[in-house]
VOGU-3710 file (C-alpha; in Angstrom, 3 decimals, decimal comma):
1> xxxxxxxxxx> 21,944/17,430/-12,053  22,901/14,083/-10,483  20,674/12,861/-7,317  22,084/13,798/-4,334  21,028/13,316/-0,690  18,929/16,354/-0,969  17,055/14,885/-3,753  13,113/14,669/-2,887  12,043/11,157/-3,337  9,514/9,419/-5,289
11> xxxxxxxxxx> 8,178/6,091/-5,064  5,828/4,354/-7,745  3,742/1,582/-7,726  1,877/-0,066/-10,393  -0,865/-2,125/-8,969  -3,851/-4,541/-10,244  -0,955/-6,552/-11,856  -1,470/-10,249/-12,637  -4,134/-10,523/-15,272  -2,306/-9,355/-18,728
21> xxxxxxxxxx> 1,103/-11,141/-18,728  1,953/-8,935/-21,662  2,098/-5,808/-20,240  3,051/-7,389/-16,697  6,467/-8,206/-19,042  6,569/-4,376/-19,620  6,021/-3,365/-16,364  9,367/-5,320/-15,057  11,528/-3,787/-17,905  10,803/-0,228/-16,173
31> xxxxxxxxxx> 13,690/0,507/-13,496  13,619/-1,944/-10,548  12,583/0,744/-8,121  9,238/0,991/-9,450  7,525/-1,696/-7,375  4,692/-4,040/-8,591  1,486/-4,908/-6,585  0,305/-7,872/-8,097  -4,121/-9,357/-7,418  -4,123/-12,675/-6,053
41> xxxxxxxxxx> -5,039/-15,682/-7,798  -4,695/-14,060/-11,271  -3,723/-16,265/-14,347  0,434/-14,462/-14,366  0,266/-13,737/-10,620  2,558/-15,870/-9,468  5,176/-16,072/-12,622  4,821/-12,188/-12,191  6,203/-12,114/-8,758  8,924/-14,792/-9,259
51> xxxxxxxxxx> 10,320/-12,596/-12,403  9,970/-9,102/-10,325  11,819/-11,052/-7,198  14,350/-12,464/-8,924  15,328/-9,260/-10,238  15,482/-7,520/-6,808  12,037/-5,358/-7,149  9,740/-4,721/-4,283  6,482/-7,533/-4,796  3,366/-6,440/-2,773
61> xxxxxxxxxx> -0,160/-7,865/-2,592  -2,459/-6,192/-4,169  -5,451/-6,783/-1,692  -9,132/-6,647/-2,853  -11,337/-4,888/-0,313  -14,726/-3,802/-0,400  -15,539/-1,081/-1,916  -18,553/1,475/-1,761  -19,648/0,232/-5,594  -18,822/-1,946/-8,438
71> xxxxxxxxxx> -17,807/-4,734/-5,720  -17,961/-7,466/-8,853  -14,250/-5,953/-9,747  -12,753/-6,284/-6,905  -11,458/-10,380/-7,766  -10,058/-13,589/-6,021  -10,172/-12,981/-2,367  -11,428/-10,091/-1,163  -12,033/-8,640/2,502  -15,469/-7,361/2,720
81> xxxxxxxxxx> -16,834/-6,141/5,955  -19,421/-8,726/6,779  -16,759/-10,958/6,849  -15,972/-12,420/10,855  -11,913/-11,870/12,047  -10,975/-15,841/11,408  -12,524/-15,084/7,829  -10,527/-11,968/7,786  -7,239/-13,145/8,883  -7,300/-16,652/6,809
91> xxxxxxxxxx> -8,537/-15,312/3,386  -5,614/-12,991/4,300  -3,265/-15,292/4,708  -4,473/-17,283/1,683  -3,597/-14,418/-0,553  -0,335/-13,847/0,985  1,125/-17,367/1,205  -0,197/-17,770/-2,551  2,806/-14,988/-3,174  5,626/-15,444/-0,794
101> xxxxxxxxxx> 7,450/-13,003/-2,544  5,699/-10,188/-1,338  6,997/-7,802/1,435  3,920/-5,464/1,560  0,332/-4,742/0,710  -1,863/-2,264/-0,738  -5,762/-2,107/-1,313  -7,428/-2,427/-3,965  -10,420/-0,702/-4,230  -11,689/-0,591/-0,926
111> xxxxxxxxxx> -13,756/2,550/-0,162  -15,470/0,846/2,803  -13,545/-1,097/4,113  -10,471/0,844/4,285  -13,294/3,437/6,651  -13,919/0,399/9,269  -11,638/0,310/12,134  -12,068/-2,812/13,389  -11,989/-5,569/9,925  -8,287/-2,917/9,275
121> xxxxxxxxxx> -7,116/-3,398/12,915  -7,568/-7,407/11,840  -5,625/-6,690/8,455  -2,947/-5,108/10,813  -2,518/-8,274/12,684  -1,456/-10,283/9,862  1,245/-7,604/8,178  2,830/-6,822/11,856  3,253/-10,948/12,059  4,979/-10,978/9,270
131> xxxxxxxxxx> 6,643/-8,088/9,185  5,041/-6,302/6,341  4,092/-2,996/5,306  0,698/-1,324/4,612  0,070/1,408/1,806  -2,895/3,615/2,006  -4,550/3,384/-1,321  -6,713/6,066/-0,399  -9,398/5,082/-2,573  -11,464/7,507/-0,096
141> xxxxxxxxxx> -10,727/10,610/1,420  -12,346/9,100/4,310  -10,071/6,242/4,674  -8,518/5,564/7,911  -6,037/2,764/6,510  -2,652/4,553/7,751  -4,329/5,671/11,114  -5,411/2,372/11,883  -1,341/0,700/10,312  -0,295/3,559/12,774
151> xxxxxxxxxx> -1,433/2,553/15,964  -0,761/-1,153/15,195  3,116/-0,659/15,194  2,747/-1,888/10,965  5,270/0,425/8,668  2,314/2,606/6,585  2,764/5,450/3,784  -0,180/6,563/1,700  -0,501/7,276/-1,815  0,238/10,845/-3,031
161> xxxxxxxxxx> -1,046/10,798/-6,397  -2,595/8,408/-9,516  -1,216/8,905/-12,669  -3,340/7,369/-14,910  -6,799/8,004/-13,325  -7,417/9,476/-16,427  -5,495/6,921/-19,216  -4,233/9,706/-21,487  -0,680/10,812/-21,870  -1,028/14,345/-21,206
171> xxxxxxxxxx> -3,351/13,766/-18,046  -0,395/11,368/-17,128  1,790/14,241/-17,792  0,121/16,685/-15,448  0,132/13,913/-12,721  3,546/12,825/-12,692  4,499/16,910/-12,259  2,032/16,751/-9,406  4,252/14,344/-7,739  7,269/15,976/-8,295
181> xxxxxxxxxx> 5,746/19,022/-6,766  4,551/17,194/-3,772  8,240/15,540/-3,280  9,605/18,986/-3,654  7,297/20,233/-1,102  7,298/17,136/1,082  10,398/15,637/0,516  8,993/12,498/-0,655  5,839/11,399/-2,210  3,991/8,102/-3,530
191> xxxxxxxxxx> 2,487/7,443/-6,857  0,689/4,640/-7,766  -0,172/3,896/-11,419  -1,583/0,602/-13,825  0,176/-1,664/-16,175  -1,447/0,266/-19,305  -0,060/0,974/-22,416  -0,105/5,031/-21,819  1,107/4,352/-18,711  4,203/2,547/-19,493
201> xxxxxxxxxx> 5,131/4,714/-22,240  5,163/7,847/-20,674  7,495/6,064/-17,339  9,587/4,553/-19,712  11,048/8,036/-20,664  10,110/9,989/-17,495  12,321/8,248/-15,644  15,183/8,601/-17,553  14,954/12,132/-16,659  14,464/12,377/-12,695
211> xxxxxxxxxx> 18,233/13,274/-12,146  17,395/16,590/-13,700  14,870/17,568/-11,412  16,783/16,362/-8,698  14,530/13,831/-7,866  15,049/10,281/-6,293  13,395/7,576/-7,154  13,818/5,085/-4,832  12,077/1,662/-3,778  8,757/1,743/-1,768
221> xxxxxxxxxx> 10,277/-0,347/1,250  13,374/2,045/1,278  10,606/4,593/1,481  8,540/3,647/4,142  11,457/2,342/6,175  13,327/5,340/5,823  9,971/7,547/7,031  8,190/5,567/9,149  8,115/6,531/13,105  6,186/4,634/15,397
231> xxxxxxxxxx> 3,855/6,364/17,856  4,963/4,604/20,751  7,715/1,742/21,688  7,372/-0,943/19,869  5,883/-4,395/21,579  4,936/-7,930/20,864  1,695/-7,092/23,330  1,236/-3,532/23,312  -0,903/-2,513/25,760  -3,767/0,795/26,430
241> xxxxxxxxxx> -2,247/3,547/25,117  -3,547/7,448/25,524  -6,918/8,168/23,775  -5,384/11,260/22,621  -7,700/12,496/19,279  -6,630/11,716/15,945  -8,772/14,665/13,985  -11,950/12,192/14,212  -15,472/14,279/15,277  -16,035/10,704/16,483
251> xxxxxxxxxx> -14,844/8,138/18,500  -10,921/8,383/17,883  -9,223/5,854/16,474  -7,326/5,454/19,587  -9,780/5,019/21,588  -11,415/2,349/19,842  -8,074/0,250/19,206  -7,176/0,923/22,919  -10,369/-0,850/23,928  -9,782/-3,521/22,057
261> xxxxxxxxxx> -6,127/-4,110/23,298  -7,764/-3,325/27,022  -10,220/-6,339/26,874  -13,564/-4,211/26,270  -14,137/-5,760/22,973  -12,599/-8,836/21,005  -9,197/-8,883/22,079  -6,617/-8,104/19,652  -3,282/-9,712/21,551  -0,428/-10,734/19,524
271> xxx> 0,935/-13,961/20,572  3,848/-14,434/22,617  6,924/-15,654/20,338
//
């Protein structure tokens, strides 16, 4: 059955891209829409995103953030939560002027720093500057990534499934049904998956068969762009905005971004243009 405009959509990602040029190589021969989220400062990171550019697919940063455990995998430039908001913002902008290709970011890792409010509201800074997008890696259930995108005005989706948490075809397999089910149920959904050599084989012939299942696979910035709703007019300054409760038992995020817009804290004002 041909896509139609009905067709759920899917979006895929394969992330922690840059340090195996080989299988980079056969990452970019899979269909354009699948995008590529490449670490920075890796030996192929930047050949990686010229080749993916040049041939029209979506680039992101793959951004290392501190994580609960194992922090000694996390790479070149990472955001760790210790780290003050000039440290923040410029290692930030490091990473993302090292790949001017990319139109988006995702974490990497990231378990406790995606849960921190304030170092994400900094992150959020940066990617509404530049007009970028943020996906939700949601390397914790507890993360707080697309709450925190949300109330900064920046374009946000969150990952729906991994495929290759498990690298074995037929765990793959169950996966990639998972996210048809979800974009079924949902209308859309977002996989994210690794340049591995199970992983690779099983998309190269999965895809071939998404018209069947009336499914869409489409590019992750047609995704988000085509989803995303802002929560309130968009505004180079935005200013206090309700503290209405976002599920948090807590302090909701709302709150604790509105103080800091209101002056109670470190001020978070974007600059005038």
């Amino acid at each position: 059955m041909p896509a139609t405009l009905m067709a759920a959509k899917i979006s895929i990602i394969i992330d922690d891209v840059g340090d195996n040029r080989r299988l980079a190589l056969r990452t970019l021969d899979l269909d354009n829409r699948v995008a590529v989220s490449i670490l920075p400062h890796t030996p192929f990171s930047k050949e990686v995103a010229q080749i993916a550019a040049d041939t029209k697919r979506d680039v992101m940063l793959h951004q290392p953030m501190e994580s609960k455990k194992n922090n000694y995998l996390l790479g070149p430039g990472p955001l760790m939560s210790d780290m003050d908001k000039n440290t923040v913002i410029e290692t930030l902008k490091t990473n993302l002027d090292s790949m001017p290709e990319s139109i988006g970011i995702n974490n990497h890792m990231g378990s406790k720093l995606t849960q921190d409010p304030k170092v994400m509201s900094w992150v959020m800074t940066e990617l509404i500057n530049r007009g970028m997008f943020f996906i939700d890696s949601k390397t914790s259930s507890k993360s707080i990534g697309s709450d925190v995108a949300q109330d900064w005005h920046v374009p946000n989706m969150s990952r729906s499934v991994f495929l290759d948490h498990t690298d074995d075809l037929e765990a793959i397999d169950i996966q990639f049904k998972r996210l048809v089910q979800l974009a079924k149920r949902h209308g859309k959904a977002v996989a994210i998956g690794h340049p591995r050599k199970n992983t690779l084989e099983y998309l190269e012939h999965a895809l071939l068969n998404l018209p069947d299942l009336n499914i869409e696979l489409v590019s992750i910035r047609k995704l988000v762009y085509q989803t995303y709703q802002p929560n309130y007019p968009l505004s180079l300054n935005p200013g206090c905005f309700p503290t209405s409760k976002t599920g948090h038992n807590t302090k909701s995020i709302h709150q604790f971004l509105s103080e800091q817009r209101c002056g109670q804290h470190d001020a978070f004002i974007f600059p005038e243009p």
